[in-house]
C-alpha positions in Angstrom: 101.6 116.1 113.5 102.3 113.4 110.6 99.0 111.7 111.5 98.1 110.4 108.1 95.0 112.7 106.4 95.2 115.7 108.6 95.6 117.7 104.8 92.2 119.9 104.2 91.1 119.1 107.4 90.1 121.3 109.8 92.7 121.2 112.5 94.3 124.2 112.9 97.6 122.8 112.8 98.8 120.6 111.0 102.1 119.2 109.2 102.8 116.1 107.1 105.6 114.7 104.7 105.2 116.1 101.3 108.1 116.0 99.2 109.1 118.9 96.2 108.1 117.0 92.6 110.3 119.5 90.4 109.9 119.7 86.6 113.5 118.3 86.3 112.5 115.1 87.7 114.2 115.9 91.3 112.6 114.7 94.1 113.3 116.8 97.0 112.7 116.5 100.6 109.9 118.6 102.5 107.0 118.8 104.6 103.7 120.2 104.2 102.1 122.5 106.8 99.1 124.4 107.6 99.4 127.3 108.0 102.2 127.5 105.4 104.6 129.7 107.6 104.3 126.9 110.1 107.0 124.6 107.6 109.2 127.6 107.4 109.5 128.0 111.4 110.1 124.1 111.8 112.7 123.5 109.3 114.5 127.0 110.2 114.9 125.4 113.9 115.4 121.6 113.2 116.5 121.8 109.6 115.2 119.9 106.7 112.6 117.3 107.1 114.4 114.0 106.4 111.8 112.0 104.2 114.5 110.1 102.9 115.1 108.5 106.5 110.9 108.6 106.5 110.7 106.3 103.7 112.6 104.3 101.8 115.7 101.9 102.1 117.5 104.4 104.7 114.1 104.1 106.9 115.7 105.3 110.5 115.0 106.9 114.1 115.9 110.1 112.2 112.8 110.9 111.0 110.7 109.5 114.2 113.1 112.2 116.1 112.3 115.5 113.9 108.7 114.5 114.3 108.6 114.5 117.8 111.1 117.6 118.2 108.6 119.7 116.1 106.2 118.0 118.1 107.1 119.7 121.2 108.2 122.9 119.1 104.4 123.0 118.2 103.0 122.5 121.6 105.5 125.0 123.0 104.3 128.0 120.1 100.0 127.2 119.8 99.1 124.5 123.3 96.6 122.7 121.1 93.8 121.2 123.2 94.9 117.6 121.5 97.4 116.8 119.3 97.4 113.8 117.6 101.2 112.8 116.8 102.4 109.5 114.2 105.7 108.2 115.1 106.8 106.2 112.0 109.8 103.6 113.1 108.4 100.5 114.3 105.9 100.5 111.8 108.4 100.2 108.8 110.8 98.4 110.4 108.6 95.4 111.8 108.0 95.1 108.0 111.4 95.0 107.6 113.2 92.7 109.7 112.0 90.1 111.7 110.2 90.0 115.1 112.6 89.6 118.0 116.0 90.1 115.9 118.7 92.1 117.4 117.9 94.8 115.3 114.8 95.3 116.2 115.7 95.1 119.7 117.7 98.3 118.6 114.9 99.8 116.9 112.8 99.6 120.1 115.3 101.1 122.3 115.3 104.3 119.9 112.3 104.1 119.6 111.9 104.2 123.8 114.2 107.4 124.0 112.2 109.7 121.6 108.9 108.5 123.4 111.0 108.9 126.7 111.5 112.5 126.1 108.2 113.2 124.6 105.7 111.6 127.5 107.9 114.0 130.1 107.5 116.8 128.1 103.9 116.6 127.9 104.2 115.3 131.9 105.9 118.6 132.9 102.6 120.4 130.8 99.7 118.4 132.6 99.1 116.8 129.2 98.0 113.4 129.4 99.5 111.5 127.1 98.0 108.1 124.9 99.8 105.9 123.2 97.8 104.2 120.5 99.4 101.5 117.9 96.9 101.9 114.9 97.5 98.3 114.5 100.0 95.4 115.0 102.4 94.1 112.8 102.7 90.1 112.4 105.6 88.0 110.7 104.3 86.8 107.6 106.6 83.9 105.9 105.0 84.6 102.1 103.5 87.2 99.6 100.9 86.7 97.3 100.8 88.1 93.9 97.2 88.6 94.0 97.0 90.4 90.7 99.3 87.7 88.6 96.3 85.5 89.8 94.2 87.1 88.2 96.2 88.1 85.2 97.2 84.0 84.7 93.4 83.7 84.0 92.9 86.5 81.8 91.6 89.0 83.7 94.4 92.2 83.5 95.2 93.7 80.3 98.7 95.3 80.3 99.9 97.8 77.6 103.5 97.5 76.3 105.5 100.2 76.5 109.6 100.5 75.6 109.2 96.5 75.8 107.7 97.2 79.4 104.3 95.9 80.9 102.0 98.9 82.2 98.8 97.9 84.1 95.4 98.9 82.0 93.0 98.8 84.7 90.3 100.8 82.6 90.6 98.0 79.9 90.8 95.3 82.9 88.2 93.3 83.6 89.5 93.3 87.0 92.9 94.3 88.6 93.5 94.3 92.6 94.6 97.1 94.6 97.2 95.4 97.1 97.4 96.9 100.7 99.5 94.7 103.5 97.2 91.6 104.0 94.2 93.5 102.1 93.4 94.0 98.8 90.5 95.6 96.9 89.6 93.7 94.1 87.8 96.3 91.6 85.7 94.3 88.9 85.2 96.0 85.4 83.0 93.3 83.8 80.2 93.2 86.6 78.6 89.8 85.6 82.3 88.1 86.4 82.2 89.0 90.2 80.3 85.6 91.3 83.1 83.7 89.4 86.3 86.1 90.4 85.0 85.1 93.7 84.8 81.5 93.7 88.5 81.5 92.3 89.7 83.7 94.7 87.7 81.4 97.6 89.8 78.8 96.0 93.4 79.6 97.2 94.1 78.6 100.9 96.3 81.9 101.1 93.1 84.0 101.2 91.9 83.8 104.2 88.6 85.8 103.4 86.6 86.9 100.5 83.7 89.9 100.9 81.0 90.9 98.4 78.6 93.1 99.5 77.4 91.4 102.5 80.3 90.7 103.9 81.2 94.3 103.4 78.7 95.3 105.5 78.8 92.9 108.2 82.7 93.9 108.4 81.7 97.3 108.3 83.8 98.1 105.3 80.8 98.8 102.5 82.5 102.2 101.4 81.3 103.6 98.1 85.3 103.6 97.0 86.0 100.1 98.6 86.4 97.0 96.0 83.2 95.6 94.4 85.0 92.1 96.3 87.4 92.8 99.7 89.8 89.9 100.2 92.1 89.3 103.1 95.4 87.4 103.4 95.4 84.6 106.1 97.9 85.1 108.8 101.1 84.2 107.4 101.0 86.0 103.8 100.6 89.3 102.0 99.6 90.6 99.1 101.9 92.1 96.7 100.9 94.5 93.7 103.1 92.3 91.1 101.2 92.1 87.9 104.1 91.2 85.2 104.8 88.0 84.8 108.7 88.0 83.8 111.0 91.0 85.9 112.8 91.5 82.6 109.0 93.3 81.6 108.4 95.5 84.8 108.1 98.7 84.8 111.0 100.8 85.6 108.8 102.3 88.3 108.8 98.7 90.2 112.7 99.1 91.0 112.4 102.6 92.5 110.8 104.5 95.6 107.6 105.6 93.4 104.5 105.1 95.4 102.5 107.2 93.0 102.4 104.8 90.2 102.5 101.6 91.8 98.8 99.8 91.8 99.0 99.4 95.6 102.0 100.0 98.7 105.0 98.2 97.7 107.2 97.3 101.0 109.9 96.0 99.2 111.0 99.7 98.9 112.6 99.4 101.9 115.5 97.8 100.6 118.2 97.8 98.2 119.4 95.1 95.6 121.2 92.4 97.4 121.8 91.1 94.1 123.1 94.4 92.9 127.4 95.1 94.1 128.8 98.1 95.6 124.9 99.3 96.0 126.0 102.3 98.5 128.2 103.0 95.4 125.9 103.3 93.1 123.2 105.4 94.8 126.0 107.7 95.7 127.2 107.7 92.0 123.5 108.5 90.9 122.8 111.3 93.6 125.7 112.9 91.7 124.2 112.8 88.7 121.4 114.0 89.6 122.9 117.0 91.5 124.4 117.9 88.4 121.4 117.8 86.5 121.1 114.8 84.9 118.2 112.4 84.7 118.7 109.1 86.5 116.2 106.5 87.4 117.0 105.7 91.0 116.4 101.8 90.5 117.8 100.5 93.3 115.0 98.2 94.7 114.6 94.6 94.1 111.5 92.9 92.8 112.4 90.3 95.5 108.6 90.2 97.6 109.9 87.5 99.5 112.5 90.2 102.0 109.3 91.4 103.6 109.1 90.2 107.3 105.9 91.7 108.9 102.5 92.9 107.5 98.8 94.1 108.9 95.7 93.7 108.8 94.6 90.6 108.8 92.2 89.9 111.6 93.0 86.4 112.5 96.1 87.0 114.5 97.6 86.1 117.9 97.0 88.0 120.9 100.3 89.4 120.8 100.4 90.8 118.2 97.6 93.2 118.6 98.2 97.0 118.9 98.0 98.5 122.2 96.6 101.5 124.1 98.8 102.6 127.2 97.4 105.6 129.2 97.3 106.5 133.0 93.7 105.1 133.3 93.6 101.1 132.9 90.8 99.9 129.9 89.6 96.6 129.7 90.2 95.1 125.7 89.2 97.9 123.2 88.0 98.0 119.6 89.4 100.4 117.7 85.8 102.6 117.1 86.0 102.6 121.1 89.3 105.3 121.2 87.9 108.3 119.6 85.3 108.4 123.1 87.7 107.8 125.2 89.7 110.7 123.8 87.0 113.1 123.7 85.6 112.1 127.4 89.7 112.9 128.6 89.1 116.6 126.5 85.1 117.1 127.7 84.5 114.9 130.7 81.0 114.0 131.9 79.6 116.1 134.7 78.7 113.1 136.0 
């Protein structure tokens, strides 16, 4: 249930955001299911999937709420012997705001009613339920544009289009792909990786820098993975930016448009400060678009600097580690330890 790769798998069972691409260049909201009927049934008894509240600038409990209503719907029609359920709020909007604000407070309480009603449905089943944080999010004060580093020393070619700046990464000699305090840095020009490394060892921001070996001894020597794996130290992230002057970005960078962006852009979950009467605006392009006409929804700032939170760096404070809350108590887990303790709750020892 919205637990990220579950497409092709083989659950038997399974439903995830997809939204509608249609040739017009609507985007429309939707949900993609296996088997196919199962989508129709959901959104006949809960209504649309709201991606829009999913993703986005209007990020809310909305979304969080279907999931766990078709959750139960799910549950109620098939009794899966597990079902493995992603809740999305307070993992967007920890990035968001910042730690301890009112509105997260808020967020939380939500948050605690959806789960509320979900752990007692399961209860009144027999189903023991997990909870399981795939990881924690910290504050982070600054973002790094990892690939203008590398573009300020010569590295990224960019292709100009309409007088705006397109990434080349086949013509590259190397160009990062930016994930929350990770990046993969994928190195064209093989014989540059000893020197890419030393400058990116260089920056204090960078809190570590893996060629092969260090790949290996942090388990993350996947044939896809970079050809160098850099992390961000505590306090920073790494942005995708690659133009050096907002006036040449790509029309893409100002709109929800994960597909084209050279890594996972956070800064989609807002508007334009700068930008007046921004409810206006979006309202006045929805309208267009309902009637037909193109529009580029560009509504999002090239502003890195909103982002509060970030993951996945591993030098963190104890508190802000993701949890595991079940009925048994566990000593400290890592997160290769969860997939036994799962299957011993479905098959338990004889012993």
């Amino acid at each position: 249930m919205f637990w990220w790769y579950n497409m092709y798998s083989n659950a038997d069972f399974n439903v995830t955001p997809r939204p509608q691409y249609r040739a017009d260049g609507q985007k429309i909201p939707d949900c993609y299911s296996y088997p196919p009927e199962l989508r129709d049934r959901l959104q006949a008894e809960l209504g649309q999937f709201p991606l829009f509240s999913f993703w986005g600038p209007n990020t809310s409990i909305k979304s969080t709420d279907w999931i766990a209503k078709a959750t139960m719907l799910v549950h109620d029609w098939h009794e899966p012997t597990l079902q493995l359920v992603y809740l999305p709020h307070m993992d967007y909007v920890l990035q968001k705001r910042p730690a301890g604000s009112a509105e997260i407070e808020k967020d939380l309480r939500e948050l605690d009613n959806v789960l509320k009603t979900l752990i007692q449905f399961y209860e009144k089943k027999g189903v023991e339920p997990l909870l399981i944080s795939e990881y924690g999010v910290n504050p982070v004060d600054k973002p790094f544009p990892i690939n203008r580093v590398l573009r300020e020393k010569g590295y990224i070619k960019v292709r100009v289009e309409n007088g705006k700046e397109l990434l080349d990464a086949g013509a590259s000699e190397a160009f990062a792909l930016a994930d929350h305090q990770i990046a993969h840095i994928y190195i064209n020009e093989k014989d540059k990786l000893a020197e890419i490394k030393s400058l990116l060892e260089s920056y204090p921001e960078i809190g570590l820098v893996l060629d092969e070996e260090g790949k290996k001894s942090h388990h993350i020597d996947h044939p896809r993975a970079g050809d160098l794996v850099i992390m961000a130290k505590a306090s920073y992230w790494f942005s995708y930016y690659y133009w050096l002057d907002d006036n040449r970005a790509p029309d893409f960078a100002r709109m929800v448009d994960i597909h084209n962006k050279p890594g996972y852009d956070p800064v989609e979950m807002f508007t334009d400060p700068k930008k007046k009467l921004m409810i206006a605006r979006v309202i006045w392009k929805l309208i267009k678009k309902k009637l037909g006409f193109r529009t580029l929804m560009d509504v999002i700032p090239l502003d890195d600097s909103l982002v509060k939170g970030s993951h996945g760096c591993i030098d963190v404070e104890e508190k802000y580690y993701p949890i595991f809350v079940g009925q048994q108590e566990q000593p400290e887990l890592q997160a290769i330890d969860i997939c036994d303790i799962v299957l011993n709750r479905i098959f338990p020892s004889e012993s």
